[in-house]
N, C-alpha and C positions, 0 to 999 in steps of 0.2 A: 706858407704859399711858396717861398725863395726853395723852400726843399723839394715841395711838388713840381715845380719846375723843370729843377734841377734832375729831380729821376724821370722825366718824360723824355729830357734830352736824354739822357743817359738811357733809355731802353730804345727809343730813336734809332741813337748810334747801333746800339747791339743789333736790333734787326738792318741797318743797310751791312754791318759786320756779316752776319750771317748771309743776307743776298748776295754779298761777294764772294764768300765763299761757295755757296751753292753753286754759282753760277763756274766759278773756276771746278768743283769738281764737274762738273756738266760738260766741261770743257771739254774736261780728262779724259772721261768715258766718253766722248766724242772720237778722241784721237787715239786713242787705245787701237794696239793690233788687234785682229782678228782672231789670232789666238789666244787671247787674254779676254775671254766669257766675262760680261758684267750682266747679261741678266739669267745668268743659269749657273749653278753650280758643274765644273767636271770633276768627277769622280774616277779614280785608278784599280780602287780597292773595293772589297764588298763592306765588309763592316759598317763603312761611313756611309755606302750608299745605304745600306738598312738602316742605320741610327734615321738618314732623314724619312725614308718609309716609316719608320716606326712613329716618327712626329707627323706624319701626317695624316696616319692611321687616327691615332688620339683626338685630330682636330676633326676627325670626319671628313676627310678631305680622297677622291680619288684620283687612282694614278692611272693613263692611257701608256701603252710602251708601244714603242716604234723600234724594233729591232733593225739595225743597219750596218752594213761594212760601208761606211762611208761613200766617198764618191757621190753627194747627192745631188739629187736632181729635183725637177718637179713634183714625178713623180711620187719621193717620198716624202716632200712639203709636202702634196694634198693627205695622204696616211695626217702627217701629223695637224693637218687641220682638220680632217676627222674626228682627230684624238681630241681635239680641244673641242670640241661642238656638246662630247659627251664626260666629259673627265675636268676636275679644277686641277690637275697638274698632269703634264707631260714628261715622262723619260722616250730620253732618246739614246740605243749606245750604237756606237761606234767601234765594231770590231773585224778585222779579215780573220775570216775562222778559217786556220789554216784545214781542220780535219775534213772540211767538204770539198778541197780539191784533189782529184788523183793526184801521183806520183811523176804524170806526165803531164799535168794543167800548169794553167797561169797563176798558179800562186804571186810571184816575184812580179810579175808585170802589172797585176791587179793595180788600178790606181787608187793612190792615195794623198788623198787632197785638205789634210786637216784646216786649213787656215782657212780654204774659200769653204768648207762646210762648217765650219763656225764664224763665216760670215752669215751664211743663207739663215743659220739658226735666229741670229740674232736680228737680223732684218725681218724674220719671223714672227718672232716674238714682238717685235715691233708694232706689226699687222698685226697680231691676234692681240694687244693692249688696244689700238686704237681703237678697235673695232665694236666693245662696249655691250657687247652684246650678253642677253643675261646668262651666267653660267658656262662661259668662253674660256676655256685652261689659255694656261700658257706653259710653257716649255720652263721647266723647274732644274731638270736633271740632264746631263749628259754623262753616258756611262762608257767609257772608255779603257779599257782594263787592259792589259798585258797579257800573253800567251801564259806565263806561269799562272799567273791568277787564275786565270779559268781551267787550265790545267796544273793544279796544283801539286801531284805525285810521279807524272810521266810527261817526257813532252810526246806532244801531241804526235798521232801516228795519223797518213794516209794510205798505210798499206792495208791491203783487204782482208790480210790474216793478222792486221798489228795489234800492240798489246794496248790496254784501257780500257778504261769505262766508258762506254756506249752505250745511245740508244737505237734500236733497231724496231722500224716500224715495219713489219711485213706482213701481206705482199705485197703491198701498196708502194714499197721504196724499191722494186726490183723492177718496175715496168718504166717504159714510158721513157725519162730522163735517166734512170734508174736502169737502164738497160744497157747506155752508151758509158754512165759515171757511175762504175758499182759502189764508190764510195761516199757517194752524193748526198744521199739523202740520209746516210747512218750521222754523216756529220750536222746536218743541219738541224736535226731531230738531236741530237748530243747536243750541239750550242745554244738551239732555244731553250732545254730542257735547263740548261743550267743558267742563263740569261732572265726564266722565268723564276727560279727560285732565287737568284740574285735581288729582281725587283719587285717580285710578289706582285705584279700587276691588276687591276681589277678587271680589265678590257687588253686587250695587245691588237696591232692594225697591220693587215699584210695585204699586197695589191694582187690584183685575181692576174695579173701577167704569170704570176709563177702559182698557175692552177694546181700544180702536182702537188706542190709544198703547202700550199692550203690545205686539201684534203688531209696531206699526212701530218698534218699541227693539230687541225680539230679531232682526228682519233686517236694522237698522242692524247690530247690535253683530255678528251673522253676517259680515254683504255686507263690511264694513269691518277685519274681523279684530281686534275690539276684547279686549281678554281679560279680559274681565269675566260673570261668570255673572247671567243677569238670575234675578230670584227673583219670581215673581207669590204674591199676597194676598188671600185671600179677601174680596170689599166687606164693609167695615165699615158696618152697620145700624141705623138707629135700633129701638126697641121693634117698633115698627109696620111696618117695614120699608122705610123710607126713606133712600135711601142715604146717607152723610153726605158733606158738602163745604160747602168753606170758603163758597162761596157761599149757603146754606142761612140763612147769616143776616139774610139780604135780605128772607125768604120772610112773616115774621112770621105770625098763627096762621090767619088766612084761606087765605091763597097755598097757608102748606104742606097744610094739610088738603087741597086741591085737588090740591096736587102729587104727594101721593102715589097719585094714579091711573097716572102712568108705572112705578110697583112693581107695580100691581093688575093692568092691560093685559100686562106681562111675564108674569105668575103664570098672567093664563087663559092666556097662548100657552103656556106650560110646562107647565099641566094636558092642555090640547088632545096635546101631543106624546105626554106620560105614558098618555095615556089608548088611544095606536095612531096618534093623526094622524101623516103625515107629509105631507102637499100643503102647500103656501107660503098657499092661500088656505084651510085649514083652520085653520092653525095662527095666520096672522097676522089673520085674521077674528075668532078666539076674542079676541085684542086690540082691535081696533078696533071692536068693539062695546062694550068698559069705554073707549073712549075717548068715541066718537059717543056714548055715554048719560052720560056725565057732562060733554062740554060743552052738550050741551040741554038737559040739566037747571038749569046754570049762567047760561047766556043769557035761560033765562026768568024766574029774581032780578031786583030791582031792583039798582042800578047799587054802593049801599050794604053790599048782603047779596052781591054774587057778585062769583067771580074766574074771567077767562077767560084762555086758552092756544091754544096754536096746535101742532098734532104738525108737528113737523118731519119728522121718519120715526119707521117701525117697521120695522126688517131684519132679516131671517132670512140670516145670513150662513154660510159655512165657517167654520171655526176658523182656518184657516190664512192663506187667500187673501182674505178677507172680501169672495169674490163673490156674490152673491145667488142662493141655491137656489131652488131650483120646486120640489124635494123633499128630503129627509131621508135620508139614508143612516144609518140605526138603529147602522150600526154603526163609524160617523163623526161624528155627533152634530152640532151645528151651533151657533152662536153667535142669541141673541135682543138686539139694542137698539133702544134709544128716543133720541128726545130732542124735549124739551116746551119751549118757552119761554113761562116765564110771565107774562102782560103786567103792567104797573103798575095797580094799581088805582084804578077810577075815582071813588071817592068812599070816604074814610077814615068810618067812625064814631067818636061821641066815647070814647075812652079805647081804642080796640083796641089791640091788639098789631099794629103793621103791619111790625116789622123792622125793622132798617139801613137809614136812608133814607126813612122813614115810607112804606116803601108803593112809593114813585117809580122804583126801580130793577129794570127787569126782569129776569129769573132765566130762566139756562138748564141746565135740568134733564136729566142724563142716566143710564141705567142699563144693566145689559144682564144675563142670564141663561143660562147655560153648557146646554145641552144635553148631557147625558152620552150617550156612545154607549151603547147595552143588546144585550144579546143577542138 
Protein backbone atom coordinates (compact mmCIF):
# COMPACT_ATOMS: atom_id res chain seq x y z
CA UNK A 1 0.00 0.00 0.00
CA UNK A 2 3.17 2.39 1.41
CA UNK A 3 4.33 1.95 -2.45
CA UNK A 4 0.93 2.83 -4.03
CA UNK A 5 1.06 5.82 -2.28
CA UNK A 6 4.19 6.62 -2.70
CA UNK A 7 3.67 6.61 -6.85
CA UNK A 8 0.35 8.50 -6.68
CA UNK A 9 2.36 11.28 -5.08
CA UNK A 10 5.01 10.87 -7.23
CA UNK A 11 2.96 11.09 -10.53
CA UNK A 12 0.94 14.06 -8.59
CA UNK A 13 4.20 15.88 -8.65
CA UNK A 14 5.08 14.97 -12.33
CA UNK A 15 1.67 16.35 -13.68
CA UNK A 16 1.69 19.90 -11.46
CA UNK A 17 5.75 19.56 -13.01
CA UNK A 18 4.38 19.46 -16.32
CA UNK A 19 1.43 22.22 -15.77
CA UNK A 20 4.30 24.43 -14.94
CA UNK A 21 6.00 23.99 -17.54
CA UNK A 22 3.18 24.25 -20.13
CA UNK A 23 2.10 27.05 -18.76
CA UNK A 24 5.86 28.85 -18.91
CA UNK A 25 5.97 27.69 -22.57
CA UNK A 26 2.57 29.42 -22.97
CA UNK A 27 4.04 32.27 -21.59
CA UNK A 28 6.85 32.23 -24.12
CA UNK A 29 4.69 31.95 -27.18
CA UNK A 30 2.73 34.68 -25.68
CA UNK A 31 5.69 37.24 -25.62
CA UNK A 32 7.39 36.05 -28.72
CA UNK A 33 7.99 38.91 -31.39
CA UNK A 34 6.12 38.94 -34.25
CA UNK A 35 8.56 37.86 -36.29
CA UNK A 36 9.31 34.61 -34.56
CA UNK A 37 5.82 32.52 -36.26
CA UNK A 38 4.74 29.84 -33.51
CA UNK A 39 1.67 28.74 -35.39
CA UNK A 40 3.01 28.40 -38.94
CA UNK A 41 6.17 27.30 -40.43
CA UNK A 42 8.33 30.12 -42.65
CA UNK A 43 9.93 28.84 -45.33
CA UNK A 44 13.09 30.55 -47.49
CA UNK A 45 13.69 27.64 -49.82
CA UNK A 46 11.69 25.34 -52.06
CA UNK A 47 12.79 22.08 -51.15
CA UNK A 48 11.51 22.31 -47.48
CA UNK A 49 8.42 23.95 -48.62
CA UNK A 50 7.71 20.73 -50.90
CA UNK A 51 9.01 18.06 -48.31
CA UNK A 52 5.91 19.67 -46.11
CA UNK A 53 3.60 19.42 -49.46
CA UNK A 54 4.67 16.23 -49.87
CA UNK A 55 3.46 15.24 -46.20
CA UNK A 56 0.52 16.59 -46.62
CA UNK A 57 -0.32 15.07 -49.82
CA UNK A 58 0.21 11.56 -48.06
CA UNK A 59 -2.18 12.47 -45.10
CA UNK A 60 -4.88 13.60 -47.62
CA UNK A 61 -4.87 16.84 -46.47
CA UNK A 62 -5.31 20.25 -48.96
CA UNK A 63 -3.48 23.11 -49.54
CA UNK A 64 -5.41 26.75 -50.33
CA UNK A 65 -2.47 29.38 -51.51
CA UNK A 66 -2.85 33.08 -50.95
CA UNK A 67 -0.19 34.60 -53.22
CA UNK A 68 0.95 38.04 -51.60
CA UNK A 69 3.76 40.85 -51.61
CA UNK A 70 3.13 41.44 -48.20
CA UNK A 71 1.88 44.68 -46.92
CA UNK A 72 -1.48 43.04 -45.63
CA UNK A 73 -4.45 44.06 -45.27
CA UNK A 74 -7.99 42.99 -44.78
CA UNK A 75 -8.41 42.43 -47.85
CA UNK A 76 -6.08 39.54 -48.01
CA UNK A 77 -7.22 38.17 -44.45
CA UNK A 78 -10.78 37.65 -46.14
CA UNK A 79 -8.70 35.43 -49.39
CA UNK A 80 -7.10 33.59 -46.74
CA UNK A 81 -10.42 32.91 -44.74
CA UNK A 82 -11.75 31.76 -47.88
CA UNK A 83 -8.96 29.60 -48.12
CA UNK A 84 -9.77 27.98 -44.87
CA UNK A 85 -13.57 27.48 -45.40
CA UNK A 86 -12.52 25.09 -48.21
CA UNK A 87 -8.84 23.67 -47.76
CA UNK A 88 -7.40 21.91 -44.11
CA UNK A 89 -4.04 23.94 -44.75
CA UNK A 90 -3.18 27.39 -45.87
CA UNK A 91 0.03 28.73 -47.59
CA UNK A 92 0.59 32.16 -47.65
CA UNK A 93 3.86 33.70 -49.43
CA UNK A 94 5.20 36.72 -49.00
CA UNK A 95 7.15 38.14 -51.96
CA UNK A 96 7.86 41.76 -53.89
CA UNK A 97 8.30 40.28 -57.35
CA UNK A 98 10.53 42.55 -58.58
CA UNK A 99 9.69 41.47 -62.53
CA UNK A 100 6.22 43.15 -62.54
CA UNK A 101 7.40 46.65 -61.86
CA UNK A 102 8.77 48.79 -64.84
CA UNK A 103 12.07 50.43 -64.85
CA UNK A 104 10.40 53.51 -63.78
CA UNK A 105 7.77 52.13 -60.80
CA UNK A 106 7.89 51.91 -57.22
CA UNK A 107 9.70 48.84 -56.70
CA UNK A 108 11.95 50.55 -53.69
CA UNK A 109 9.07 52.42 -52.15
CA UNK A 110 6.63 49.37 -52.21
CA UNK A 111 6.10 48.81 -48.41
CA UNK A 112 7.25 46.31 -46.59
CA UNK A 113 6.00 45.28 -43.37
CA UNK A 114 7.27 41.75 -42.28
CA UNK A 115 6.54 41.94 -38.41
CA UNK A 116 2.99 43.53 -38.50
CA UNK A 117 2.10 40.89 -41.40
CA UNK A 118 3.03 38.17 -39.29
CA UNK A 119 1.35 39.65 -36.56
CA UNK A 120 -2.09 39.66 -38.71
CA UNK A 121 -1.20 36.03 -39.60
CA UNK A 122 -1.02 34.80 -36.33
CA UNK A 123 -3.96 36.70 -34.75
CA UNK A 124 -5.51 34.83 -37.88
CA UNK A 125 -4.92 31.74 -37.14
CA UNK A 126 -5.95 32.55 -33.84
CA UNK A 127 -9.54 33.17 -35.32
CA UNK A 128 -9.74 30.52 -37.61
CA UNK A 129 -8.60 27.71 -34.33
CA UNK A 130 -11.38 29.36 -32.34
CA UNK A 131 -13.82 29.14 -34.59
CA UNK A 132 -14.39 25.27 -34.55
CA UNK A 133 -15.96 25.03 -37.32
CA UNK A 134 -16.12 21.53 -39.30
CA UNK A 135 -13.31 21.53 -41.92
CA UNK A 136 -11.71 25.17 -41.06
CA UNK A 137 -7.87 25.25 -42.48
CA UNK A 138 -5.54 27.09 -40.72
CA UNK A 139 -2.61 28.84 -42.04
CA UNK A 140 0.32 26.06 -42.04
CA UNK A 141 2.92 27.75 -44.40
CA UNK A 142 4.36 31.07 -45.04
CA UNK A 143 6.30 31.15 -48.00
CA UNK A 144 8.86 33.80 -48.11
CA UNK A 145 11.73 33.28 -50.59
CA UNK A 146 14.55 35.39 -51.85
CA UNK A 147 14.95 36.98 -55.37
CA UNK A 148 17.67 34.30 -56.20
CA UNK A 149 15.45 31.51 -55.18
CA UNK A 150 12.88 32.29 -57.48
CA UNK A 151 15.17 33.47 -59.95
CA UNK A 152 17.60 31.18 -59.66
CA UNK A 153 19.97 31.57 -63.18
CA UNK A 154 19.55 35.50 -63.86
CA UNK A 155 18.59 38.18 -61.81
CA UNK A 156 15.51 39.20 -62.38
CA UNK A 157 14.91 41.63 -65.43
CA UNK A 158 12.06 44.56 -65.96
CA UNK A 159 13.10 45.64 -69.17
CA UNK A 160 10.62 44.87 -72.03
CA UNK A 161 13.46 43.31 -74.22
CA UNK A 162 15.33 41.70 -70.87
CA UNK A 163 16.70 38.29 -70.72
CA UNK A 164 14.86 35.16 -68.83
CA UNK A 165 12.44 32.94 -68.52
CA UNK A 166 8.91 34.23 -68.79
CA UNK A 167 5.55 33.87 -69.13
CA UNK A 168 3.59 35.85 -71.43
CA UNK A 169 -0.04 35.66 -71.56
CA UNK A 170 -1.35 37.43 -74.71
CA UNK A 171 -3.41 39.38 -75.71
CA UNK A 172 -5.08 39.56 -72.63
CA UNK A 173 -1.67 41.12 -70.89
CA UNK A 174 -1.28 43.92 -73.45
CA UNK A 175 -4.68 45.91 -72.78
CA UNK A 176 -6.21 47.53 -70.04
CA UNK A 177 -3.39 47.81 -67.19
CA UNK A 178 -1.25 46.25 -69.63
CA UNK A 179 -1.23 49.24 -71.94
CA UNK A 180 0.22 51.80 -69.23
CA UNK A 181 2.75 48.73 -67.59
CA UNK A 182 3.92 46.72 -70.57
CA UNK A 183 5.80 44.73 -68.19
CA UNK A 184 3.09 44.04 -65.83
CA UNK A 185 1.43 41.32 -66.34
CA UNK A 186 4.52 39.09 -68.16
CA UNK A 187 5.86 39.42 -64.47
CA UNK A 188 2.88 38.48 -62.57
CA UNK A 189 2.09 35.48 -64.85
CA UNK A 190 6.03 34.59 -64.36
CA UNK A 191 5.77 34.73 -60.45
CA UNK A 192 2.65 32.84 -59.98
CA UNK A 193 3.73 30.36 -62.53
CA UNK A 194 6.58 29.63 -60.38
CA UNK A 195 4.80 30.31 -56.92
CA UNK A 196 2.44 27.59 -58.23
CA UNK A 197 4.84 24.89 -59.02
CA UNK A 198 6.68 25.86 -55.67
CA UNK A 199 3.39 24.90 -53.66
CA UNK A 200 1.52 22.75 -56.00
CA UNK A 201 -1.67 24.14 -54.60
CA UNK A 202 -5.08 22.36 -54.86
CA UNK A 203 -7.36 25.88 -54.94
CA UNK A 204 -5.18 29.48 -55.05
CA UNK A 205 -7.43 32.76 -53.94
CA UNK A 206 -7.04 36.20 -55.76
CA UNK A 207 -9.45 39.26 -55.03
CA UNK A 208 -11.65 40.34 -58.08
CA UNK A 209 -10.05 44.29 -57.33
CA UNK A 210 -7.34 43.11 -59.81
CA UNK A 211 -9.95 41.89 -62.47
CA UNK A 212 -7.33 41.87 -65.24
CA UNK A 213 -5.06 39.49 -63.42
CA UNK A 214 -7.75 37.19 -62.58
CA UNK A 215 -8.65 36.55 -66.03
CA UNK A 216 -4.98 36.28 -67.17
CA UNK A 217 -4.26 33.33 -63.96
CA UNK A 218 -7.35 31.44 -65.03
CA UNK A 219 -6.09 31.19 -68.99
CA UNK A 220 -2.58 30.73 -67.69
CA UNK A 221 -3.58 27.89 -65.36
CA UNK A 222 -6.22 26.65 -68.54
CA UNK A 223 -3.72 27.18 -71.59
CA UNK A 224 -0.89 25.43 -69.42
CA UNK A 225 -2.62 22.62 -67.73
CA UNK A 226 -1.85 23.66 -64.45
CA UNK A 227 -4.16 21.61 -61.79
CA UNK A 228 -4.90 24.17 -59.68
CA UNK A 229 -8.50 25.63 -59.14
CA UNK A 230 -8.36 29.43 -59.19
CA UNK A 231 -10.97 30.67 -56.63
CA UNK A 232 -11.99 34.57 -57.16
CA UNK A 233 -12.98 37.20 -53.94
CA UNK A 234 -15.27 39.51 -53.80
CA UNK A 235 -13.08 43.18 -53.37
CA UNK A 236 -12.63 43.74 -50.04
CA UNK A 237 -13.93 47.66 -49.13
CA UNK A 238 -13.45 50.21 -47.10
CA UNK A 239 -16.62 51.81 -45.22
CA UNK A 240 -17.04 54.27 -47.97
CA UNK A 241 -16.26 52.09 -50.58
CA UNK A 242 -12.89 52.25 -51.41
CA UNK A 243 -11.10 49.34 -52.41
CA UNK A 244 -8.34 48.38 -50.19
CA UNK A 245 -4.63 47.77 -51.17
CA UNK A 246 -1.49 47.63 -49.87
CA UNK A 247 -0.82 50.78 -51.66
CA UNK A 248 -3.52 52.81 -50.07
CA UNK A 249 -1.16 53.93 -47.41
CA UNK A 250 0.72 56.33 -49.58
CA UNK A 251 -2.75 58.09 -50.15
CA UNK A 252 -2.97 59.94 -46.54
CA UNK A 253 -6.41 61.91 -45.78
CA UNK A 254 -6.33 64.37 -48.75
CA UNK A 255 -5.36 61.97 -51.73
CA UNK A 256 -7.74 59.45 -50.43
CA UNK A 257 -10.78 61.53 -50.13
CA UNK A 258 -10.06 62.44 -53.80
CA UNK A 259 -9.35 58.89 -54.59
CA UNK A 260 -12.19 57.57 -53.90
CA UNK A 261 -13.90 59.18 -57.04
CA UNK A 262 -12.62 55.97 -59.06
CA UNK A 263 -15.50 53.86 -56.75
CA UNK A 264 -18.06 56.95 -57.47
CA UNK A 265 -17.29 57.10 -61.61
CA UNK A 266 -17.72 52.91 -61.33
CA UNK A 267 -21.17 53.29 -59.36
CA UNK A 268 -22.74 56.01 -61.91
CA UNK A 269 -21.54 53.58 -64.81
CA UNK A 270 -23.35 50.67 -62.70
CA UNK A 271 -26.30 52.69 -62.00
CA UNK A 272 -26.45 53.95 -65.75
CA UNK A 273 -26.37 49.97 -66.81
CA UNK A 274 -29.12 49.01 -63.87
CA UNK A 275 -31.20 51.64 -64.92
CA UNK A 276 -31.49 49.92 -69.07
CA UNK A 277 -28.26 51.64 -70.51
CA UNK A 278 -26.58 49.42 -72.47
CA UNK A 279 -24.43 51.82 -75.39
CA UNK A 280 -20.49 52.16 -74.16
CA UNK A 281 -21.14 55.94 -74.42
CA UNK A 282 -24.17 55.85 -72.15
CA UNK A 283 -22.79 53.85 -69.78
CA UNK A 284 -19.07 55.17 -69.59
CA UNK A 285 -20.35 58.93 -69.82
CA UNK A 286 -22.38 58.26 -66.56
CA UNK A 287 -18.52 57.99 -65.28
CA UNK A 288 -16.67 60.39 -66.72
CA UNK A 289 -18.75 62.94 -65.75
CA UNK A 290 -18.00 61.94 -61.71
CA UNK A 291 -14.57 62.18 -63.12
CA UNK A 292 -14.38 65.65 -65.39
CA UNK A 293 -16.47 67.24 -62.31
CA UNK A 294 -14.24 66.30 -59.57
CA UNK A 295 -11.06 67.02 -61.21
CA UNK A 296 -12.29 70.79 -62.04
CA UNK A 297 -13.45 71.07 -59.04
CA UNK A 298 -9.92 70.17 -57.79
CA UNK A 299 -7.83 72.36 -60.08
CA UNK A 300 -9.54 75.41 -59.13
CA UNK A 301 -8.10 74.80 -54.94
CA UNK A 302 -5.06 76.32 -54.25
CA UNK A 303 -2.12 74.22 -54.52
CA UNK A 304 -2.44 73.66 -50.49
CA UNK A 305 -6.12 72.48 -50.24
CA UNK A 306 -6.19 70.12 -53.71
CA UNK A 307 -5.22 66.88 -55.00
CA UNK A 308 -5.01 66.17 -58.67
CA UNK A 309 -5.15 62.76 -60.90
CA UNK A 310 -5.00 61.77 -64.04
CA UNK A 311 -7.69 58.86 -65.55
CA UNK A 312 -5.69 56.48 -67.02
CA UNK A 313 -8.84 54.54 -68.49
CA UNK A 314 -12.35 53.82 -67.93
CA UNK A 315 -13.30 50.28 -69.76
CA UNK A 316 -16.22 48.67 -70.46
CA UNK A 317 -14.85 45.35 -71.17
CA UNK A 318 -16.23 41.35 -71.75
CA UNK A 319 -15.77 39.25 -68.89
CA UNK A 320 -13.92 36.86 -70.56
CA UNK A 321 -11.92 38.42 -73.44
CA UNK A 322 -11.56 42.01 -71.92
CA UNK A 323 -12.31 43.33 -75.32
CA UNK A 324 -14.09 46.65 -75.33
CA UNK A 325 -17.87 46.53 -75.97
CA UNK A 326 -19.88 49.33 -77.96
CA UNK A 327 -22.72 47.45 -76.23
CA UNK A 328 -23.96 45.27 -73.46
CA UNK A 329 -25.32 41.92 -74.04
CA UNK A 330 -27.87 42.02 -70.90
CA UNK A 331 -27.45 38.74 -70.82
CA UNK A 332 -23.56 38.57 -70.78
CA UNK A 333 -23.11 41.23 -68.64
CA UNK A 334 -19.71 43.02 -68.90
CA UNK A 335 -16.77 43.97 -66.84
CA UNK A 336 -16.52 48.06 -65.65
CA UNK A 337 -12.60 49.29 -64.69
CA UNK A 338 -10.69 52.16 -63.74
CA UNK A 339 -7.51 53.26 -63.09
CA UNK A 340 -6.48 56.84 -61.46
CA UNK A 341 -3.04 57.78 -60.73
CA UNK A 342 -2.85 59.96 -58.07
CA UNK A 343 -0.19 62.63 -58.43
CA UNK A 344 2.13 63.89 -55.19
CA UNK A 345 1.04 66.63 -53.66
CA UNK A 346 2.04 69.93 -54.23
CA UNK A 347 2.12 71.69 -51.23
CA UNK A 348 1.74 69.65 -47.66
CA UNK A 349 -0.03 71.68 -44.84
CA UNK A 350 1.09 71.93 -41.30
CA UNK A 351 0.17 68.76 -39.45
CA UNK A 352 -2.06 66.84 -42.31
CA UNK A 353 -2.24 63.40 -42.59
CA UNK A 354 -0.26 63.13 -45.91
CA UNK A 355 0.58 59.16 -45.73
CA UNK A 356 3.77 57.06 -46.29
CA UNK A 357 6.11 59.30 -47.72
CA UNK A 358 4.55 62.49 -46.69
CA UNK A 359 2.60 63.07 -49.65
CA UNK A 360 5.58 62.48 -52.30
CA UNK A 361 4.72 59.17 -53.61
CA UNK A 362 2.32 58.83 -56.33
CA UNK A 363 -0.50 56.20 -56.09
CA UNK A 364 -1.96 54.11 -58.57
CA UNK A 365 -5.48 53.59 -57.99
CA UNK A 366 -7.52 50.68 -59.48
CA UNK A 367 -10.97 49.26 -59.29
CA UNK A 368 -13.41 47.61 -61.41
CA UNK A 369 -17.25 46.61 -61.18
CA UNK A 370 -18.92 43.25 -62.37
CA UNK A 371 -21.95 43.79 -64.48
CA UNK A 372 -24.20 41.01 -63.78
CA UNK A 373 -26.02 39.62 -66.72
CA UNK A 374 -30.18 40.07 -66.02
CA UNK A 375 -32.92 38.83 -67.68
Amino acid sequence: MSRLVSGVRSLSRLISLLSLATASNLATAASRPAAQPSSFQVFRDVPSLRQLRHQLLRNERTVGFVPTMGALHEGHLSLIREAARENTDIFVSIYVNPTQFGVNEDLSSYPRTWDSDVEKLEKLNEELGRSGAPGSGQITAIFAPTSKVMYPTLPPSSDIDGQGSFVTITPLSSKLEGGSRPVFFRGVATVCMKLFNATTPDRVYFGQKDVQQTVIIKRMVQDFLIGTEVRIVSTAREADGLAMSSRNVYLGDRRRAVGLTIYKALKAAEDAYQSGKVSRADILGAARSITDQVLAEQRALTPSERSLFEVDYISLADPNTLDELDLVDPTQGGVLSAALKMAPLEENKPGEDCGLGDGKVPVRLIDNLILQPRA
